[in-house]
Structures are given as C-alpha cells and as structure tokens.
C-alpha positions as CSV (number, residue, x, y, z in Angstrom):
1,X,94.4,87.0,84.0
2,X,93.3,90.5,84.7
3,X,93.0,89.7,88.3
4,X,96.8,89.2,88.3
5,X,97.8,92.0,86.3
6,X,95.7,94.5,88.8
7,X,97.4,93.9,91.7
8,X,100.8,94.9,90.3
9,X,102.7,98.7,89.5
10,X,104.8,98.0,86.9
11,X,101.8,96.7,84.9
12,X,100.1,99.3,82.4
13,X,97.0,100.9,83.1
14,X,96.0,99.9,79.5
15,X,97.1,96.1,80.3
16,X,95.0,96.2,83.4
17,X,91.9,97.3,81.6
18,X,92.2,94.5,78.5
19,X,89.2,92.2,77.4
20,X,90.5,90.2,74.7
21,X,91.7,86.3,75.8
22,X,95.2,86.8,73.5
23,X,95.9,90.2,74.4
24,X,96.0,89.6,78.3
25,X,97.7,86.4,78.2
26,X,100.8,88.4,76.1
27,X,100.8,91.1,79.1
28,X,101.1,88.0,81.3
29,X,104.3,87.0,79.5
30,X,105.3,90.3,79.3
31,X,104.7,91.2,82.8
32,X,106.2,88.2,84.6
33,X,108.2,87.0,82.1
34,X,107.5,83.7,82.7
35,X,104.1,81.2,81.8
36,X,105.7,78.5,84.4
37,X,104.2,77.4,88.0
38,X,106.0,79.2,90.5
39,X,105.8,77.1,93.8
40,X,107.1,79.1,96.8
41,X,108.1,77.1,99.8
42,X,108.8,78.5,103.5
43,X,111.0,76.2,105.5
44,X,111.7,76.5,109.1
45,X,115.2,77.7,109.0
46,X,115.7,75.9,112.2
47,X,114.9,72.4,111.4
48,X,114.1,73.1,107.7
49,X,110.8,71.8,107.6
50,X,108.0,73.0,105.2
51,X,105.9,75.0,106.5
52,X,104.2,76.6,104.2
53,X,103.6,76.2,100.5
54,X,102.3,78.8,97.6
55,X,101.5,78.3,93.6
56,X,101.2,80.7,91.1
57,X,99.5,78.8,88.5
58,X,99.3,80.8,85.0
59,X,96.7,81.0,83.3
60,X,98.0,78.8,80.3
61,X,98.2,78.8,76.7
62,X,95.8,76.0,76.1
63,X,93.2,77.3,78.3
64,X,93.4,80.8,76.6
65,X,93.2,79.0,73.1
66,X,90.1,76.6,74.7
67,X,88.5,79.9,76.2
68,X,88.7,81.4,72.6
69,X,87.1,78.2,70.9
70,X,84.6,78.8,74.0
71,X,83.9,82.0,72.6
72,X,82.7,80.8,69.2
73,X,80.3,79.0,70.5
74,X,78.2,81.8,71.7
75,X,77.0,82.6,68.5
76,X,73.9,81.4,68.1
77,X,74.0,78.5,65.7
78,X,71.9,78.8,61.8
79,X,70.5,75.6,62.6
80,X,69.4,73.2,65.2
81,X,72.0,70.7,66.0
82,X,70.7,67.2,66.7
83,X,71.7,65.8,70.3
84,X,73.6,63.0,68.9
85,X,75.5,64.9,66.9
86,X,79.3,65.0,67.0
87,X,79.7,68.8,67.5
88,X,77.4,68.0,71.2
89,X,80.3,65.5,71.7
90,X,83.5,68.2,70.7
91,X,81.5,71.0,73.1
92,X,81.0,68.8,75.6
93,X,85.0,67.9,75.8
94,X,86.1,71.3,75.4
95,X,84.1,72.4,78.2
96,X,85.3,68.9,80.1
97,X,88.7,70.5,79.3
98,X,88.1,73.7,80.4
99,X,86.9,72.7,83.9
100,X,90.3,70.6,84.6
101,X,92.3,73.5,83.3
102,X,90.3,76.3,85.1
103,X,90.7,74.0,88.5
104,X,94.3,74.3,87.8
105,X,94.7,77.8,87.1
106,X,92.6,79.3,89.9
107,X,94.1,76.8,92.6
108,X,97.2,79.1,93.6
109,X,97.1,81.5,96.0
110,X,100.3,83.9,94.1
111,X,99.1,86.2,91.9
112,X,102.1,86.2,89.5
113,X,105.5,84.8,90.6
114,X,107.2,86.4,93.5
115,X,109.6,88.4,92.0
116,X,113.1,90.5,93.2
117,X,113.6,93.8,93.1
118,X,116.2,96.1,94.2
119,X,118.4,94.3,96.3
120,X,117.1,91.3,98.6
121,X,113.2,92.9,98.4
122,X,110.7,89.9,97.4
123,X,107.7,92.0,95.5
124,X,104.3,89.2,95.6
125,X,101.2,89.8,96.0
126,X,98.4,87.0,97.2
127,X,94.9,86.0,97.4
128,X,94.7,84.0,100.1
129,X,91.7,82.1,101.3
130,X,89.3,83.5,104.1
131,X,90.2,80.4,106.2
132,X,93.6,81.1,106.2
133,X,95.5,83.0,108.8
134,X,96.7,86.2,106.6
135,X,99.4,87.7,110.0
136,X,100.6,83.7,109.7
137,X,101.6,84.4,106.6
138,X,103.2,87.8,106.3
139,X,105.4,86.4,109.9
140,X,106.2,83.0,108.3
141,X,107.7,84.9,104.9
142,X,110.3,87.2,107.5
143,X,111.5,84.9,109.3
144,X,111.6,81.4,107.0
145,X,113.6,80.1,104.7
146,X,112.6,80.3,100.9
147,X,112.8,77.6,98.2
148,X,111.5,78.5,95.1
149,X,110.8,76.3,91.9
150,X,110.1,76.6,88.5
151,X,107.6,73.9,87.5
152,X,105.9,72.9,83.9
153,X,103.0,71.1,85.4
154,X,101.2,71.6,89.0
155,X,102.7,68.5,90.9
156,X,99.7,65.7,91.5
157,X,99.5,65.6,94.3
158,X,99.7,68.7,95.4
159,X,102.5,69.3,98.4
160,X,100.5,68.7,102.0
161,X,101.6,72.4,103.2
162,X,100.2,73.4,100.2
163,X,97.7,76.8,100.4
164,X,95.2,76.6,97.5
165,X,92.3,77.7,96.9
166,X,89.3,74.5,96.5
C-alpha cells in the first residue's frame, strides 16, 4: 500500500511514511476514494479494438485483516504446538489465503486508479514490467480511446491485452 501512496502529491508526507496494516489501507480509501479494481482499457479509436489493458488492484480489506492475523503469529508461541494440531492447519490456510490474495493485489500495473483532474488531464502513475515497452505506452494513452471500469473482483480470466505483472 505504501508503494501506491508514494508515487502520488496529494498524498501526505505522514501517509507515505505509515507502518501500521489499518492505518495505510484508510489513507488508501482516503486517497483514491475508491477500494474497487480499476481496469483501464485503450481502444484503437479507429477500429476500436483493445489494445491495451491496465488494473489497479487494491490492496483489499481481507488481505489487510489476513496480514494482521499474519502478524500475530510472529510471536513466538509459550509452547510447542504439535504438527497435527489444528492451529498448523488454520496457519497453513491463512497463509494459503494470503498467497491467492497477494497474487491478486500485486498483478496490476496502476498504482491507484487513474484519476481526473482539472479539466480533461488523466493523473496515473504505473509500474510497468521491464519487458514492457514503457514509449508504447505513454503513445498508446495520447492517441487511444479510453474505457474505464469499476470492478468488485479481478475478472478470471484476465482480458488477453491485459499488462500484469506475473
């Protein structure tokens, strides 16, 4: 979550700089005003084809609650715990949980929704991967049609055009 607050200005220094799980995932909300998947589509405006496609994929509430259950468990236990023991099996599926959500949430390329500001300027900022041709993407976003969506859930599967990160 920090990694998307850092890249943008009307963020607070203080926001930026936060530790705690709860804390940064309220100056999520508060930054972007939104804990949805963003997908951000560039069409051809000639034959209005897809050409491209970009996620934002929060960071979301059940991961940050998971990731704070994570954190109990680095205190050292009193005892031994046996390895057939049921709390082996609820670790186990919370960190099963955790790897499925995590895959999720670090997939997009977006960090944060695109958003407007004054006018018709789009403000986004991305991480895009190395294999990915970075000019490509700053020419396709002038001259391109753009069809954004709001979505509850990353779409499985993903759209073909789509640039993630694997």
């Amino acid at each position: 979550m920090r990694e998307y607050l850092e890249v943008w200005d009307h963020v607070s220094n203080k926001q930026k700089k936060g530790w705690q799980i709860a804390a940064l995932g309220n100056a999520t909300i508060e930054a972007f005003k939104t804990d949805r998947y963003q997908r951000w589509k560039l069409l051809d405006p000639k034959t209005q084809i897809v050409v491209s496609v970009h996620y934002y994929t929060p960071v979301t509430t059940s991961l940050q609650k998971n990731a704070e259950k994570l954190g109990q468990y680095l205190h050292s236990q009193v005892r031994q715990v046996p390895a057939d023991s049921d709390w082996w099996i609820t670790f186990r599926s919370l960190l099963d949980e955790m790897v499925k959500q995590l895959t999720v949430a670090t997939a997009g390329t977006l960090l944060g929704p695109a958003m407007l500001a004054d006018g018709n300027q789009v403000l986004m900022s991305a991480s895009l991967p190395p294999v990915y041709n970075r000019k490509q993407f700053i020419e396709l976003q002038q001259y391109s049609i753009i069809d954004v969506d709001y979505l509850d859930e990353l779409p499985n599967p993903i759209d073909a055009k789509a640039v993630i990160w694997r």
